[in-house]
C-alpha positions as CSV (number, residue, x, y, z in Angstrom):
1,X,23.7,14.2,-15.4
2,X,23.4,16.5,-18.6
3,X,23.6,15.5,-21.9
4,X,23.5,18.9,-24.6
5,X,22.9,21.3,-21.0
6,X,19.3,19.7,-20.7
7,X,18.9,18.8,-17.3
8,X,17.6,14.7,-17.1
9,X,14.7,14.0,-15.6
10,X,13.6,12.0,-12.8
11,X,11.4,10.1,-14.7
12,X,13.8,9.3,-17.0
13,X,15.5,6.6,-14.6
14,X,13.7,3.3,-14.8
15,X,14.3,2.7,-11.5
16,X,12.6,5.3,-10.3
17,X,9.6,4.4,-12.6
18,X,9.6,1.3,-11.3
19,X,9.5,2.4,-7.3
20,X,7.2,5.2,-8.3
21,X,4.5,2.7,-10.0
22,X,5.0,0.4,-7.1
23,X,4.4,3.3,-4.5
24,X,1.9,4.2,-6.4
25,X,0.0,1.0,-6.8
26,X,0.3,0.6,-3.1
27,X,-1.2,3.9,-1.8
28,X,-4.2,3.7,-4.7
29,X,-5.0,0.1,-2.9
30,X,-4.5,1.7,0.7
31,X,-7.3,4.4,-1.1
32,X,-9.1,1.7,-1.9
33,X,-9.1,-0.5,1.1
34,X,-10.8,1.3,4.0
35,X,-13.9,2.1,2.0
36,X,-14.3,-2.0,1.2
37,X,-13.4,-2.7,4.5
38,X,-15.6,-0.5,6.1
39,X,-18.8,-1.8,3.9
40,X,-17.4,-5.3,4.6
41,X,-17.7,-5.2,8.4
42,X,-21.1,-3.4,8.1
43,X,-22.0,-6.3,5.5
44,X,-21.4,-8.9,7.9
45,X,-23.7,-7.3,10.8
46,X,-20.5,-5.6,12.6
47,X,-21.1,-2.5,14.5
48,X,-19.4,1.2,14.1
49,X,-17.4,-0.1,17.4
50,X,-16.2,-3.2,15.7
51,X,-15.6,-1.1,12.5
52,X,-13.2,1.1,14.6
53,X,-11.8,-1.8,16.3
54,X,-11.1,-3.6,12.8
55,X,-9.4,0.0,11.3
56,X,-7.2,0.3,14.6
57,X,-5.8,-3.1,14.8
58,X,-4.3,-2.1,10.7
59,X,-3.3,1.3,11.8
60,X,-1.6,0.0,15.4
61,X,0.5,-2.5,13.8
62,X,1.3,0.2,11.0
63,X,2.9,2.0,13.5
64,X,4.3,-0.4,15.9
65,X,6.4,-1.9,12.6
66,X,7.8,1.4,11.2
67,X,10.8,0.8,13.3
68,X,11.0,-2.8,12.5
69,X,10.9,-1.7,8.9
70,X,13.7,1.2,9.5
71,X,16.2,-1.8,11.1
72,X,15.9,-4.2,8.2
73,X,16.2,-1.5,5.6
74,X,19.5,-0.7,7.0
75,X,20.4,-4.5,7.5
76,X,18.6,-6.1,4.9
77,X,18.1,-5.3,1.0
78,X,15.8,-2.5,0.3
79,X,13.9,-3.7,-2.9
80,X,14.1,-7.6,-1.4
81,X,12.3,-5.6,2.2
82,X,9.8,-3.9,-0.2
83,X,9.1,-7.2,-2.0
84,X,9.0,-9.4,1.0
85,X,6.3,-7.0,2.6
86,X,4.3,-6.1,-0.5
87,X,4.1,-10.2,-0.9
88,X,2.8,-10.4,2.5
89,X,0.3,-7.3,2.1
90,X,-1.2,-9.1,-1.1
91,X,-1.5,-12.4,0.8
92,X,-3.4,-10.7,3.7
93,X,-5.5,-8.8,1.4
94,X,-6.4,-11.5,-0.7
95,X,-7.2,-13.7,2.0
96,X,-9.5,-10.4,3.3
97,X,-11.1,-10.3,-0.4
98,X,-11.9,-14.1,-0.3
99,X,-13.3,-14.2,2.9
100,X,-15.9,-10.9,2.2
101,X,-16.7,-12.7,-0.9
102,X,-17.3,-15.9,0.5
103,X,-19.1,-14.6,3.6
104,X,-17.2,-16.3,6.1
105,X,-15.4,-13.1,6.8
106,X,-15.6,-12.1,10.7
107,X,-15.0,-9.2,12.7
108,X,-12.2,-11.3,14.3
109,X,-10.8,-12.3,10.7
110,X,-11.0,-9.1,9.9
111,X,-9.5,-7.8,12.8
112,X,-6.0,-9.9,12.8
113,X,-5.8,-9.7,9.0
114,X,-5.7,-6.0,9.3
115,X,-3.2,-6.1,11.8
116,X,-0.7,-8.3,9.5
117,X,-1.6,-6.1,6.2
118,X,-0.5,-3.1,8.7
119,X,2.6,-4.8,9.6
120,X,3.5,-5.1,6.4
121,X,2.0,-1.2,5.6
122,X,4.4,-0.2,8.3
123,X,7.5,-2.3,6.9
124,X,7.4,-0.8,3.4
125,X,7.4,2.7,4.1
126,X,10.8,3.2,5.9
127,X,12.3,0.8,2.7
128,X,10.7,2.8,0.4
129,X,11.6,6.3,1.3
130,X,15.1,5.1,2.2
131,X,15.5,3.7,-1.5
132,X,14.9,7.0,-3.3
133,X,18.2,8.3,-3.3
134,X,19.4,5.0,-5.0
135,X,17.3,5.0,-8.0
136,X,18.1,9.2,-9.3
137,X,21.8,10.9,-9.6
138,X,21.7,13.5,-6.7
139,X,20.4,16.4,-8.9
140,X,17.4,14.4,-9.4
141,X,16.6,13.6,-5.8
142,X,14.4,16.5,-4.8
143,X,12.0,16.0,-8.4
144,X,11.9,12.6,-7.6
145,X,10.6,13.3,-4.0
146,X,8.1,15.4,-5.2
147,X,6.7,12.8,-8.1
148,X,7.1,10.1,-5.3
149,X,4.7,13.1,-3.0
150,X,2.3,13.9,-5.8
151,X,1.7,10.1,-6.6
152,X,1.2,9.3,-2.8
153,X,-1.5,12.4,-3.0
154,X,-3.0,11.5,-6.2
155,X,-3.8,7.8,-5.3
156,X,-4.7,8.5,-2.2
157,X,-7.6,10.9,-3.3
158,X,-8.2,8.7,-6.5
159,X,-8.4,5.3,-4.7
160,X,-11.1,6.5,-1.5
161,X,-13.1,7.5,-4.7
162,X,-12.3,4.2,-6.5
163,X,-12.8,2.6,-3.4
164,X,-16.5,4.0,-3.2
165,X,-17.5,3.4,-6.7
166,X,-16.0,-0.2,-6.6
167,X,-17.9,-1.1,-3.3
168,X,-21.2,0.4,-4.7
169,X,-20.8,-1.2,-8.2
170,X,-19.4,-5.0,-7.4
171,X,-19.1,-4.6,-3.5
172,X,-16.5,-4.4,-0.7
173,X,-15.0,-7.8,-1.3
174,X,-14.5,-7.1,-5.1
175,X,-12.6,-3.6,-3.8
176,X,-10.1,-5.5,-1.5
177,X,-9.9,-7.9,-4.0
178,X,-8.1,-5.3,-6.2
179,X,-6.2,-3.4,-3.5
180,X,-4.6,-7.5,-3.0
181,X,-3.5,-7.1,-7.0
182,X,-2.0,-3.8,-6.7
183,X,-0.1,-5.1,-4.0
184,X,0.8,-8.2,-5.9
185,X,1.8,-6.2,-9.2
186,X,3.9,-3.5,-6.6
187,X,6.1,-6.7,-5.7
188,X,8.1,-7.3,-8.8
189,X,8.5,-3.5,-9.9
């Protein structure tokens, strides 16, 4: 699309802005997360085993799911997969946050929570990358991959460093507590 030979922008799609903010809100939570968590389990008397057990179970089911998540983006509707899963993710998390700050959080809790949030983890991603292409005109597609790339860098990096100053400032249940929100405000956009 050009309109007076300038070129449009990715950005310039609100569709686009819309599924990066959401991708972006998700990652930055994801940053976020495994600094809580890890302070959580430690918090509640677990050991660096149970820690790596609790971790595991979210990145197991993150990968066992990406093919689950590649089927119903081809069957199903790619925003309704993205908002069905982000749903879920904020439930899970929340559920994660309420238990840490209510201290009746367990290793085992902890454990089978992680492994639904990484269900969920794995669901979105396949929906998500698959849904690019529909919100930018062709000539857009490889700017919009790379702001969809620099976001999933950016809160990456900036939410492991949230994710430590949240979990020294308020604590690890205050930091899953706000990776649960950016899940739940990912859902509508």
């Amino acid at each position: 699309m050009k309109t007076d030979n300038k070129r449009v922008r990715a950005y310039h799609f609100s569709p686009f802005r819309h599924l990066f903010a959401a991708r972006f809100l998700t990652v930055l939570g994801n940053g976020i997360a495994p600094i809580a968590l890890a302070f959580a389990v430690l918090d509640i008397g677990g050991s660096a085993s149970d820690l790596g057990i609790v971790v595991a179970s979210r990145s197991i089911f993150n990968v066992l799911f990406l093919l689950l998540g590649g089927v119903l983006a081809d069957r199903y509707s790619r925003s309704r997969v993205l908002v069905s899963s982000s749903v879920v993710a904020a439930i899970s998390q929340a559920v994660v946050a309420w238990s840490v700050l209510d201290g009746s959080a367990t290793v085992l809790s902890l454990t089978l929570l992680g492994a639904v949030n990484g269900a969920a983890a794995g669901i979105t991603l396949p929906a998500s990358s698959a849904l690019v292409p529909q919100t930018v005109p062709g000539k857009s597609l490889r700017e919009a991959n790379a702001f969809i790339q620099l976001g999933v860098y950016s809160g990456t990096v900036i939410g492991a460093s949230l994710g430590g100053v949240l979990t020294g400032a308020v604590g690890p249940g205050w930091g899953l507590a706000i990776d649960a929100l950016g899940f739940a405000a990912a859902a509508p956009l």
